[in-house]
SEKOL-216504 format. One line per 8 residues: number of its first residue (from 0); their letters; for each residue x, y, z of C-alpha. Coordinates in nm, 2 decimals. Layout:
N
NUM> a> X Y Z  ...
//
This chain:
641
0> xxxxxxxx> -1.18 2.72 1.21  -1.14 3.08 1.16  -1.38 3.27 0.89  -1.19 3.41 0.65  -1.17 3.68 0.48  -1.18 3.59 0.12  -1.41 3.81 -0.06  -1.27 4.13 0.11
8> xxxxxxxx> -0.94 4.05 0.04  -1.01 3.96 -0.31  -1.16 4.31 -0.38  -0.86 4.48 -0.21  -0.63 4.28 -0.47  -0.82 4.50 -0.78  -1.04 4.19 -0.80  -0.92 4.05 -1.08
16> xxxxxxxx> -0.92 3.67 -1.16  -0.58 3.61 -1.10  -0.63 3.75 -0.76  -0.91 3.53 -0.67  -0.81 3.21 -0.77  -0.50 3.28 -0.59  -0.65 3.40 -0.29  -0.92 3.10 -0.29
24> xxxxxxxx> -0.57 2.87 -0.35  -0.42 2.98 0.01  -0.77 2.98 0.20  -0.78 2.63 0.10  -0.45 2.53 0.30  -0.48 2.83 0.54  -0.53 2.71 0.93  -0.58 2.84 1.23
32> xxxxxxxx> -0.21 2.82 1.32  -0.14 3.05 0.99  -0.29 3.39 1.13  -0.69 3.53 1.21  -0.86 3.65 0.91  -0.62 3.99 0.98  -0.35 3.76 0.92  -0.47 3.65 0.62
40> xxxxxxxx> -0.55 3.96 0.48  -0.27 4.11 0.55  -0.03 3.82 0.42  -0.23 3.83 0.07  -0.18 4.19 0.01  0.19 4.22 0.11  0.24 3.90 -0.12  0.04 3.95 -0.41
48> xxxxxxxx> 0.28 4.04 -0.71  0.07 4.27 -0.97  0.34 4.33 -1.27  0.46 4.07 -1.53  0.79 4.18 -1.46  0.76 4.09 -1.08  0.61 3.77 -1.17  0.88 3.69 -1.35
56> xxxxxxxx> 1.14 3.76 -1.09  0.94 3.57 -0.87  0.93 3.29 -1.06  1.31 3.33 -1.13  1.35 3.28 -0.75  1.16 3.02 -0.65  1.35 2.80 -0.92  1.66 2.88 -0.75
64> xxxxxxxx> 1.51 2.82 -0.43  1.32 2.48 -0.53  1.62 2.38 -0.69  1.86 2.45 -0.41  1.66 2.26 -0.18  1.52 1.98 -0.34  1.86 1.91 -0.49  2.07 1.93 -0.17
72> xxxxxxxx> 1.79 1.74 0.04  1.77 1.43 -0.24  2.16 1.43 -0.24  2.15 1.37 0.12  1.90 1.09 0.11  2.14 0.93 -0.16  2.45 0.94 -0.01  2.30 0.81 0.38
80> xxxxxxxx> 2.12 0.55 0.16  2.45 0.42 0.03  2.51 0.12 0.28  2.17 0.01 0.26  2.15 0.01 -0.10  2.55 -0.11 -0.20  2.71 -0.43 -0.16  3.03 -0.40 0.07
88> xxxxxxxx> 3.10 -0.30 0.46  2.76 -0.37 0.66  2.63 -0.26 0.97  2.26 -0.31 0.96  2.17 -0.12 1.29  2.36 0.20 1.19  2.33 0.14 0.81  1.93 0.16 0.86
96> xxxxxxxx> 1.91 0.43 1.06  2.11 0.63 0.84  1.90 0.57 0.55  1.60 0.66 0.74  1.72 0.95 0.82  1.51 1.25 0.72  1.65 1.64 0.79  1.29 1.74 0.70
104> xxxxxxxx> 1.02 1.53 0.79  0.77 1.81 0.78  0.90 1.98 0.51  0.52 2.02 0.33  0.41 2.14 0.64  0.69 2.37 0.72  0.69 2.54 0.34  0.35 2.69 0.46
112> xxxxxxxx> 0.40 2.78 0.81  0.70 2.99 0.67  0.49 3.13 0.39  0.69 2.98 0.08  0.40 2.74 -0.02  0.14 3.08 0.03  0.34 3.28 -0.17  0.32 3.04 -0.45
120> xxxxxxxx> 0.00 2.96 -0.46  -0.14 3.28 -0.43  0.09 3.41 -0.73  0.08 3.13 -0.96  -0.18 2.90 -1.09  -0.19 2.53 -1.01  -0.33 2.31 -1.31  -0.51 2.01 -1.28
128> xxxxxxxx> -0.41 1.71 -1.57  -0.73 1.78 -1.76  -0.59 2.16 -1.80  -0.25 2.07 -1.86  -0.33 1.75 -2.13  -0.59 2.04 -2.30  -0.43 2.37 -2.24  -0.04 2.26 -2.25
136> xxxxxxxx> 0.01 2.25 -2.60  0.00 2.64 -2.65  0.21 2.69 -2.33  0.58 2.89 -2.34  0.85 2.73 -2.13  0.79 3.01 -1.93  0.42 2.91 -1.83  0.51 2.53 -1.82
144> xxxxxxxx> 0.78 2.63 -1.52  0.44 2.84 -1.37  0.27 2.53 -1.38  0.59 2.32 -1.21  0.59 2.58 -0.89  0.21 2.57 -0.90  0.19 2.19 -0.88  0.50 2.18 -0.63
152> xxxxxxxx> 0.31 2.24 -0.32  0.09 1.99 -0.23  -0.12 1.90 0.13  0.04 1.99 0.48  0.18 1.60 0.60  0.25 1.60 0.97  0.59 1.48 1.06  0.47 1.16 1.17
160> xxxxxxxx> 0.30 1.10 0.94  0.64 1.10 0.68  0.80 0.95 0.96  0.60 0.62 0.94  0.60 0.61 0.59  0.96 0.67 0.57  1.05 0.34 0.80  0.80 0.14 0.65
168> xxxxxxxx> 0.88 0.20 0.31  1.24 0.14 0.40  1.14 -0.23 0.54  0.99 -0.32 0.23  1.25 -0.19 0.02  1.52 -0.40 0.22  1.26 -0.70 0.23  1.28 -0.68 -0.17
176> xxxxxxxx> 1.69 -0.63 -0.20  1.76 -0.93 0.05  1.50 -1.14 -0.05  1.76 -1.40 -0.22  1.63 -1.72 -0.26  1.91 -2.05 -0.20  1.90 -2.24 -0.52  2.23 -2.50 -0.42
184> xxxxxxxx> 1.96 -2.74 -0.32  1.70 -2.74 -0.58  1.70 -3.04 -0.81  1.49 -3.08 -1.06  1.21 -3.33 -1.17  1.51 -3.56 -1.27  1.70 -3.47 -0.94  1.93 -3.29 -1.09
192> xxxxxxxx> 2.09 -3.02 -0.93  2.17 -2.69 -1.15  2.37 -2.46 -0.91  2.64 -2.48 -0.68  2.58 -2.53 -0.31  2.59 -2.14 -0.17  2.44 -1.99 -0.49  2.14 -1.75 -0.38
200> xxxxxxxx> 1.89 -1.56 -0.65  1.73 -1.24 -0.57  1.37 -1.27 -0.64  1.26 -1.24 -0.93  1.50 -1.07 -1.13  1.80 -1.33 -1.11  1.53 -1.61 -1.11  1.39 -1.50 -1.43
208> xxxxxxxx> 1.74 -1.45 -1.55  1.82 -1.76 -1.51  1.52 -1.90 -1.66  1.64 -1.70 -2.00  1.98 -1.84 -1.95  1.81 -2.23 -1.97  1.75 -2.11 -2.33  2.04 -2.17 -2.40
216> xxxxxxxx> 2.20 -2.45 -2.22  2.16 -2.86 -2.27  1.87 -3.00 -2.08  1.79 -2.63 -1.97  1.44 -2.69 -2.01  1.43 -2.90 -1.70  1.57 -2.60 -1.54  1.31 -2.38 -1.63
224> xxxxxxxx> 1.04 -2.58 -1.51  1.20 -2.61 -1.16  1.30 -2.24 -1.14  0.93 -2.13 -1.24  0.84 -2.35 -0.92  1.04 -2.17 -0.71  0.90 -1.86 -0.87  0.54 -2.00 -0.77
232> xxxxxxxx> 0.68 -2.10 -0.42  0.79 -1.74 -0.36  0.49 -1.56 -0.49  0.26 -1.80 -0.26  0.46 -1.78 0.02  0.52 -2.16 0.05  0.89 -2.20 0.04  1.06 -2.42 0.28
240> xxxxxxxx> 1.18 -2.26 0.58  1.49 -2.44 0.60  1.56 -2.33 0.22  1.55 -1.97 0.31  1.76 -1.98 0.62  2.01 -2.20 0.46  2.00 -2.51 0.68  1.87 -2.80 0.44
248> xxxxxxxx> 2.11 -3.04 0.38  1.87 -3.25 0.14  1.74 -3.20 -0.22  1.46 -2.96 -0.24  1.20 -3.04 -0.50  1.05 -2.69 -0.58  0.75 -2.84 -0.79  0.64 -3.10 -0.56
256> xxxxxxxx> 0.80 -2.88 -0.27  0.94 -3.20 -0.10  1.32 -3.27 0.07  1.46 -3.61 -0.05  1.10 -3.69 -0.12  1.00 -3.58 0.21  0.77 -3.33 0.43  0.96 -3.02 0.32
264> xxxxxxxx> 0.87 -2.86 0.70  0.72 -2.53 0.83  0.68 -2.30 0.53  0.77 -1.93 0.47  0.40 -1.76 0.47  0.24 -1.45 0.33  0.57 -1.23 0.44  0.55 -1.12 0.12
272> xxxxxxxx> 0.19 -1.00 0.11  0.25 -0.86 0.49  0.50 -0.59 0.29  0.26 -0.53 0.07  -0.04 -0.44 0.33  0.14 -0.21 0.49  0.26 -0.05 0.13  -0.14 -0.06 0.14
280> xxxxxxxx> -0.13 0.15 0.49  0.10 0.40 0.43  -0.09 0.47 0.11  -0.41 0.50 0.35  -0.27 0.73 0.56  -0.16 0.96 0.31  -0.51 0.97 0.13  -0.70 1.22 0.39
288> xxxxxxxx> -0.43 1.47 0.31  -0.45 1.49 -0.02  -0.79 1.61 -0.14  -0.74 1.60 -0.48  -0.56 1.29 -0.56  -0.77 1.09 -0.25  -0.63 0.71 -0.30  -0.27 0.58 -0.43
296> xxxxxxxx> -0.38 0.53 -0.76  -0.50 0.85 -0.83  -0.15 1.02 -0.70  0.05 0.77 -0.94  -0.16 0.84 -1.21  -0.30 1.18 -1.20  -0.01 1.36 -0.99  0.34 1.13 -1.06
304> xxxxxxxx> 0.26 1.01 -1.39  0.05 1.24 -1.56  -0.16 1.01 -1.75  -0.52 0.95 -1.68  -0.55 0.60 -1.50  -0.81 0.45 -1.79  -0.59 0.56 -2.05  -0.27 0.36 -1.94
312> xxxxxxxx> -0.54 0.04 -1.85  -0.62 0.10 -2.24  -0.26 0.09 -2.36  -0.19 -0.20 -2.19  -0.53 -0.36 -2.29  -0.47 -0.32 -2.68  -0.12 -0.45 -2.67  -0.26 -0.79 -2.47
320> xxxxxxxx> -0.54 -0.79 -2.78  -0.33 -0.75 -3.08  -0.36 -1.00 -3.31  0.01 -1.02 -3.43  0.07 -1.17 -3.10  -0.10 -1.49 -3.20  0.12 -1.49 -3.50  0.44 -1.44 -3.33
328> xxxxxxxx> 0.34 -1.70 -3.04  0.32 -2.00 -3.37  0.70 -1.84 -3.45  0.85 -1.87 -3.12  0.66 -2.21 -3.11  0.82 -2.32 -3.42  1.19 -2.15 -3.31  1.14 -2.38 -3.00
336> xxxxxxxx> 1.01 -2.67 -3.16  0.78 -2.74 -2.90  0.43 -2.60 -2.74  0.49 -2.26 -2.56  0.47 -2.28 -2.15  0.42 -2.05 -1.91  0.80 -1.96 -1.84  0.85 -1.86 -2.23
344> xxxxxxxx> 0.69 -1.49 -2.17  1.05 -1.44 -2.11  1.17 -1.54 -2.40  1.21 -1.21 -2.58  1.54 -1.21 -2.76  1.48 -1.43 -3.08  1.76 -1.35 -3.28  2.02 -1.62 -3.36
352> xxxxxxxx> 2.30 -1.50 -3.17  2.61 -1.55 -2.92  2.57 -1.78 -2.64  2.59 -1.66 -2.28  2.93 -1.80 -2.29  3.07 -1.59 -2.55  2.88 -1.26 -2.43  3.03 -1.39 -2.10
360> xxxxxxxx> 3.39 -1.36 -2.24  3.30 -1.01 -2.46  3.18 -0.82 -2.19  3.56 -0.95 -1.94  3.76 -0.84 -2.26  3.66 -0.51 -2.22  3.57 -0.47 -1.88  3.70 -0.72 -1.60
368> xxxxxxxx> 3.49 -0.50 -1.35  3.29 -0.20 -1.26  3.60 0.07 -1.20  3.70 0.01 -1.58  3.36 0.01 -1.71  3.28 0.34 -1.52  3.63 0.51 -1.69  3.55 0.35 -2.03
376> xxxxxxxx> 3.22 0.47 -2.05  3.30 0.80 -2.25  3.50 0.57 -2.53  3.14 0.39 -2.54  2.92 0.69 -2.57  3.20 0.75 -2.87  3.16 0.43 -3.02  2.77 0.46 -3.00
384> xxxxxxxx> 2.80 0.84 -3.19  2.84 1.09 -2.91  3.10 1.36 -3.01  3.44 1.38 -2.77  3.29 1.63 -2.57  2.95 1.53 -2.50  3.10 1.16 -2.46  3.35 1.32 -2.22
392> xxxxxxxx> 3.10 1.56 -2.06  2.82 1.31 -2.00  3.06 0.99 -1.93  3.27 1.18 -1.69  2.97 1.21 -1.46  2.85 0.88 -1.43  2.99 0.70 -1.13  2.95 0.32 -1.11
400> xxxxxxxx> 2.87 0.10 -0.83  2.78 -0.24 -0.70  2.41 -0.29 -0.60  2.31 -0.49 -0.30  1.96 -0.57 -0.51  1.87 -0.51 -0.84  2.04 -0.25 -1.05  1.93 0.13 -1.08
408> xxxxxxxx> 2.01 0.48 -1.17  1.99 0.74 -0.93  2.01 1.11 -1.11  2.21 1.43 -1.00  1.96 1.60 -0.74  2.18 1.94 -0.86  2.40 1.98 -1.17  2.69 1.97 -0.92
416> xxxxxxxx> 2.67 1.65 -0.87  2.68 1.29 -1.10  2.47 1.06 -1.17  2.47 0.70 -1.01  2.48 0.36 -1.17  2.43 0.08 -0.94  2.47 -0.29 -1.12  2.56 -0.60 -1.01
424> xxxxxxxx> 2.85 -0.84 -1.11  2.98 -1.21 -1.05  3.21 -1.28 -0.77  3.54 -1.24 -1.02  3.42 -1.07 -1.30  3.14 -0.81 -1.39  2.98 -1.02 -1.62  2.70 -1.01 -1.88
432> xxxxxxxx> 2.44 -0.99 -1.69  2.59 -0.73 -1.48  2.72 -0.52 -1.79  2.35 -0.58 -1.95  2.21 -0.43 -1.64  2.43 -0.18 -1.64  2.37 -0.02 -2.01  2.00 -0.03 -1.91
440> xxxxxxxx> 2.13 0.27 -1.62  2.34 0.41 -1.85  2.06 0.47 -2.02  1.89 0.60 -1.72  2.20 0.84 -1.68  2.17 0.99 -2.04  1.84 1.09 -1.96  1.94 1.24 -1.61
448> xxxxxxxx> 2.22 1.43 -1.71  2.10 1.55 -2.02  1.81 1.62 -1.88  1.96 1.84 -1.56  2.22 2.01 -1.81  2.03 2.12 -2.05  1.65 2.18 -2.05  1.58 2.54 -2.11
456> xxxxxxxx> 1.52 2.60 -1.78  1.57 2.43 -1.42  1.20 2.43 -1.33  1.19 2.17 -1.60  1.51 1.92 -1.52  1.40 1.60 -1.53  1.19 1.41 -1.84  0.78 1.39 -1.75
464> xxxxxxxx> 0.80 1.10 -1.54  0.97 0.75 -1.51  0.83 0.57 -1.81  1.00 0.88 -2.01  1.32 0.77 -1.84  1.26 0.43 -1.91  1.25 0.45 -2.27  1.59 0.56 -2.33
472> xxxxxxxx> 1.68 0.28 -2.04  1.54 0.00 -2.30  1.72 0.19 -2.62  2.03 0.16 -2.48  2.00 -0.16 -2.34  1.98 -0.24 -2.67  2.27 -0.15 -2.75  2.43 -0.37 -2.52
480> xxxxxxxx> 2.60 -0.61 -2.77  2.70 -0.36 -3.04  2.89 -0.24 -2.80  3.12 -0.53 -2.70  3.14 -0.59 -3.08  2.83 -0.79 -3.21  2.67 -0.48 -3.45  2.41 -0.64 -3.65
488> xxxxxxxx> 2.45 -0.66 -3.98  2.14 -0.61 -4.14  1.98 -0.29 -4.00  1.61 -0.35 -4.15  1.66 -0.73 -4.00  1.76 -0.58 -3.67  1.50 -0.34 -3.66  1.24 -0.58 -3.76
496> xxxxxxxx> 1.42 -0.84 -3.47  1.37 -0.51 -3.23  1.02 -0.47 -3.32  0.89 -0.84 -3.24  1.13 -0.88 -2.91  0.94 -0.50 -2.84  0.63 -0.66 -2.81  0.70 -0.94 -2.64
504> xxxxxxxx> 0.90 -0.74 -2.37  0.56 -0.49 -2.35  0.33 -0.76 -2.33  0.52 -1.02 -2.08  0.51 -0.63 -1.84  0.18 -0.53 -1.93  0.06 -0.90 -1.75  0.17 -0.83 -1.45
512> xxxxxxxx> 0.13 -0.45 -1.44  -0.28 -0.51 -1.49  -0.25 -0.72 -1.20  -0.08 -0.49 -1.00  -0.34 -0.24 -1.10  -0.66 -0.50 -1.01  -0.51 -0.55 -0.67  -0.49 -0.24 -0.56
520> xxxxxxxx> -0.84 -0.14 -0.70  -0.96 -0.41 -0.45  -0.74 -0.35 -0.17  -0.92 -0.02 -0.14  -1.25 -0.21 -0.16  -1.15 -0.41 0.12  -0.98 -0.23 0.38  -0.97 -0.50 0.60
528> xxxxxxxx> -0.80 -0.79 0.40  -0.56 -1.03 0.58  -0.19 -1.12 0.44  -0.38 -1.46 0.32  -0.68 -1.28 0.19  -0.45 -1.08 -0.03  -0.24 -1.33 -0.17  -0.53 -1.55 -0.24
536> xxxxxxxx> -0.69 -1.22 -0.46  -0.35 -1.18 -0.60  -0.33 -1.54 -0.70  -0.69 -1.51 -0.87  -0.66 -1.19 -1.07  -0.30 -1.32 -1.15  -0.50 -1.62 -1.31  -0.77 -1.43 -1.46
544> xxxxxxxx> -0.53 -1.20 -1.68  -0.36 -1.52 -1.71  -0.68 -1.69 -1.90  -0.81 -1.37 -2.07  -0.41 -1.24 -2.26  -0.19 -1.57 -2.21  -0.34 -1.91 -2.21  -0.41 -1.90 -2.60
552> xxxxxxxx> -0.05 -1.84 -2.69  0.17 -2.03 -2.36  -0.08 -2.25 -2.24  -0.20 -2.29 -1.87  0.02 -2.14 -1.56  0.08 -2.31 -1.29  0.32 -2.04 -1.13  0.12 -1.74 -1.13
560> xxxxxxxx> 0.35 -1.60 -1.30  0.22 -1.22 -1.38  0.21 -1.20 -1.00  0.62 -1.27 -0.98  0.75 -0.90 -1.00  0.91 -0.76 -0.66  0.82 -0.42 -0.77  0.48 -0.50 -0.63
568> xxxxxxxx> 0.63 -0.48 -0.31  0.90 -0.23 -0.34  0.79 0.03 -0.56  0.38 0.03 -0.59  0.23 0.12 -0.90  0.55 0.10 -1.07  0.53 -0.15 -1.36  0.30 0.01 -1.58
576> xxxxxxxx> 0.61 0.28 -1.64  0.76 -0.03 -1.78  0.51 -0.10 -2.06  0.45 0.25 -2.12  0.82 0.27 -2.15  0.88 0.00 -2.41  0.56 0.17 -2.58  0.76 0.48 -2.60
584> xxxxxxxx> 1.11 0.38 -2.67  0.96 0.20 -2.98  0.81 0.54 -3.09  1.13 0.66 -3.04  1.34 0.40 -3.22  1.11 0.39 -3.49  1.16 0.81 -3.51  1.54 0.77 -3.48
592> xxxxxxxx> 1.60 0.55 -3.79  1.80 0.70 -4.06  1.88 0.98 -3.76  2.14 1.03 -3.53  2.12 0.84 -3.19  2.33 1.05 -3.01  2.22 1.39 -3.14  1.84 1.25 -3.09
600> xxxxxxxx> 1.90 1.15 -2.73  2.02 1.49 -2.64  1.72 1.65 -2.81  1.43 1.45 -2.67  1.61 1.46 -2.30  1.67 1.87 -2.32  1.25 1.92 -2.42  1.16 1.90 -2.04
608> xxxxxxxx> 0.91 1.83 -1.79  0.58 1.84 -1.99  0.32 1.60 -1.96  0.43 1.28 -2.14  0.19 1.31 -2.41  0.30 1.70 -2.48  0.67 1.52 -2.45  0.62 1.31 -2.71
616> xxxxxxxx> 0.43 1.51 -2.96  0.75 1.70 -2.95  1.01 1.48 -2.98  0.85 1.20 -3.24  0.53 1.43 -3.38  0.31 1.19 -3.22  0.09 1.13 -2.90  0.20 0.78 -2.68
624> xxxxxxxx> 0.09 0.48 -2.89  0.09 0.15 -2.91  0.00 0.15 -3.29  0.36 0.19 -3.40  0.51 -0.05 -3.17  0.19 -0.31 -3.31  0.26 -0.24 -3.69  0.60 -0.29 -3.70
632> xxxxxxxx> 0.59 -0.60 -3.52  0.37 -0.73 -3.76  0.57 -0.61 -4.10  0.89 -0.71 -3.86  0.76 -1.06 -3.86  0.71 -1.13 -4.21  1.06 -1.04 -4.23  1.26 -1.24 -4.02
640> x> 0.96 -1.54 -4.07
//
């Protein structure tokens, strides 16, 4: 590789530090393919900006710029992802290929080879988390949007590199939206059958739905037990071939995985821990690019996130280990009127309320389907506070849609553009569960589109990262049966309801989330592990949190249950945003009382892209915690108790 020229053309910049650490910034991604050391020179001088002023302009441009092509590029990927990700007209040859489709597979590389990347670096500084959790409480907006170009240019990727990852990615995303497992034939340990004959359940979101629903149905208990078998079954990889593909004609068995009492056949395998390895691979083959963030984890944590790895292990850690929980596990208990089991971690909404039935027949009164729902959601932003025209403004820009998996909220990549809500719905009727899902993204689409619209400026659109996002996704959630009419009554009753179901939601994600975490620590430990040999440390670690946070409140498990999630395989690393967003939207709830919900909302999602902890101090006063969410779960419980 060529010498270059550093300390020469650091001298010839006035030598000043700015000059260096920029100059030292674009040696580091400088190759040979860049220019000689002539080249290099040269390029420095031309490019370095000396003046404030200039600076500014600069900075002014390249948030067009960023903005202009980030936007347009994510908008893209959206709208070719549309067949893949919707329910409706299918072609799976063409539908794939369209959503693999990437205009820029080299983009990382191609923002240096034509200079943009250099130009940046050399001009403005790129802070690491320690500097921006330290230093980032006496920034400006205008040195936070410095540090957002700084941090925006990352290793050169080769093309193939994104290519691979792209298609890969892609098959375990489908894997996860079509795994649907056939529950017409399960019976359970009384031979009882629960569903009707076509009825499929994506795993595990509609399973563990379902399981909630046995709550509150006659005999549902016997549901339960056979649904959390078919849980096990899919997180082991041992159900029945001839479930999956559709063709048995007998009664399946889930916990003693028999067929009319019989040798239930060839079994599915490790397909699911397959997805995962190659997750695993892709990850791999992005580490030797990326020199400061060398494994998965640290890129989740350090560059996505922006919260140290041990600090989000010790969130989760003292919400497993607070005593209240021990208290709240005798309640449910007694609410049950029987031990606790495995299955009951979903249990989280206590309160004495309607039955599916009637939430059922709310949620059709006001909206028979998707189309009215999207054109009455300004009259709900209303009803929950929102003057006519931010109700109007923000409503008017979410467009609804019909999910092929689970629901999600897909944000305006430019302000031009709305903001997504996929859901899903019954067959005739959108449903609670689909209306349920869907205030969860409309909570996501708040946050987007407040947080495109009107941050001070566009280098910080978005909130810090996704567990921001998915704070306001559980507050409005929350909301879900004030707004087909069941307000509580008693607000201190409701909060204090809130406050306990808070903790049990953060806990049953905090399980799994640790596991998640643990598995990936020792997949990069052992390079080398088969499907089997994955499943089988999965299993284990899924057991050991088990034991050490959940056998002294639900008993044994059976099911390996904290290894259920399908984010696992879909979305790596993802779940901890989940506890860290309960954490948060508890802080925030907690903050809102007595205040404004709609005014609030628009205030926290305009602050910015800080770090999350910088976010916070300013929109509650206070760092992420766990303590508030702890306390008023205990005082919550002595109420309602």
């Amino acid at each position: 590789m060529t010498t270059l020229p550093i300390k020469e053309t650091v001298k010839s910049l006035g030598g000043c530090e700015r000059a260096s650490e920029g100059v030292h910034r674009v040696a580091k991604r400088w190759q040979d393919s860049d220019g000689d050391g002539n080249d290099f020179k040269t390029f420095c001088e031309n490019s370095f900006v000396t003046s404030d002023e200039d600076r500014a302009r600069l900075l002014d441009r390249y948030e067009s710029a960023m903005g202009s092509i980030g936007g347009h590029l994510y908008e893209i990927g959206r709208h070719l992802r549309r067949w893949t990700d919707l329910r409706g007209d299918e072609m799976p040859m063409v539908d794939n290929v369209m959503a693999m489709f990437d205009p820029c597979p080299d983009l990382s590389d191609q923002f240096y080879k034509q200079k943009i990347a250099f130009i940046a670096l050399l001009n403005f500084s790129r802070p690491d988390l320690a500097t921006m959790l330290e230093d980032g409480k006496n920034w400006d907006t205008d040195r936070w949007a410095e540090a957002r170009i700084g941090r925006a240019f990352g290793p050169r990727i080769p093309a193939e590199v994104n290519d691979r990852a792209r298609e890969l990615e892609h098959e375990a995303d489908m894997f996860v939206s079509e795994f649907h497992v056939p529950v017409g034939c399960m019976v359970d340990a009384n031979g009882k059958a629960w569903f009707e004959k076509d009825r499929k359940l994506i795993a595990h979101w509609l399973i563990r739905e379902e399981i909630k629903a046995g709550y509150t149905q006659e005999g549902g208990i016997e549901k339960q037990r056979a649904l959390s078998w078919v849980m096990a079954r899919h997180i082991n990889g041992t159900i029945p071939k001839q479930v999956m593909d559709c063709s048995c004609t007998g009664k399946w068995c889930p916990k003693n995985n028999t067929i009319d009492d019989g040798d239930a056949g060839e079994l599915l395998g490790p397909v699911r821990y397959e997805q995962l390895n190659t997750q695993r691979s892709v990850a791999v083959d992005y580490d030797k690019y990326y020199d400061e963030h060398p494994t998965a984890i640290a890129r989740k944590f350090d560059l996505e996130r922006e919260i140290p790895e041990e600090t989000v292990e010790d969130l989760m850690i003292e919400l497993l280990e607070a005593p209240v929980r021990g208290d709240i596990a005798a309640f449910m208990s007694k609410k049950l009127g029987r031990p606790l089991e495995a299955f009951d971690i979903y249990l989280e909404d206590i309160a004495e309320g309607a039955s599916s039935k009637e939430l059922d027949e709310k949620v059709t009164a006001m909206f028979k389907d998707e189309e009215e729902f999207q054109a009455k959601i300004p009259i709900v932003l209303k009803g929950l506070g929102y003057n006519d025209e931010d109700a109007e403004f923000l409503g008017s820009r979410v467009n609804v849609e019909i999910a092929r998996g689970a629901g999600h909220a897909m944000r305006p990549g430019i302000p031009e553009y709305n903001a997504w809500l996929r859901t899903n719905r019954l067959d005739d009727r959108l449903g609670w569960d689909g209306f349920d899902t869907a205030m969860h993204e409309l909570g996501h689409n708040l946050e987007q589109l407040i947080s495109t619209h009107f941050v001070p400026r566009p280098l910080l659109r978005n909130v810090p990262n996704t567990a921001c996002t998915e704070a306001f996704a559980f507050l409005y959630q929350n909301k879900a049966k004030e707004v087909v009419g069941l307000p509580e009554d008693d607000e201190a009753k409701a909060f204090a309801l809130a406050s306990v179901e808070g903790l049990l939601a953060s806990c049953q994600i905090a399980g799994p989330s640790l596991v998640e975490l643990y598995t990936w620590r020792w997949l990069y430990k052992n390079p080398d592990a088969t499907p089997e040999q994955l499943r089988d440390e999965m299993l284990a670690i899924a057991e050991d949190v088990w034991n050490k946070y959940f056998k002294e409140y639900f008993g044994e498990d059976p099911y390996h249950i904290l290894a259920a999630y399908q984010h696992m395989i879909g979305y790596p690393l993802y779940l901890p945003d989940y506890t860290i967003g309960h954490i948060i939207s508890h802080q925030i709830k907690s903050h809102m009382r007595g205040k404004d919900l709609a005014v609030e909302t628009k205030r926290i999602c305009s602050i910015g892209r800080l770090t999350p902890d910088q976010w916070m101090k300013n929109a509650v006063g206070s760092p992420i915690s766990a303590s508030q969410l702890i306390a008023d779960a205990e005082s919550g419980l002595r109420l309602i108790d």
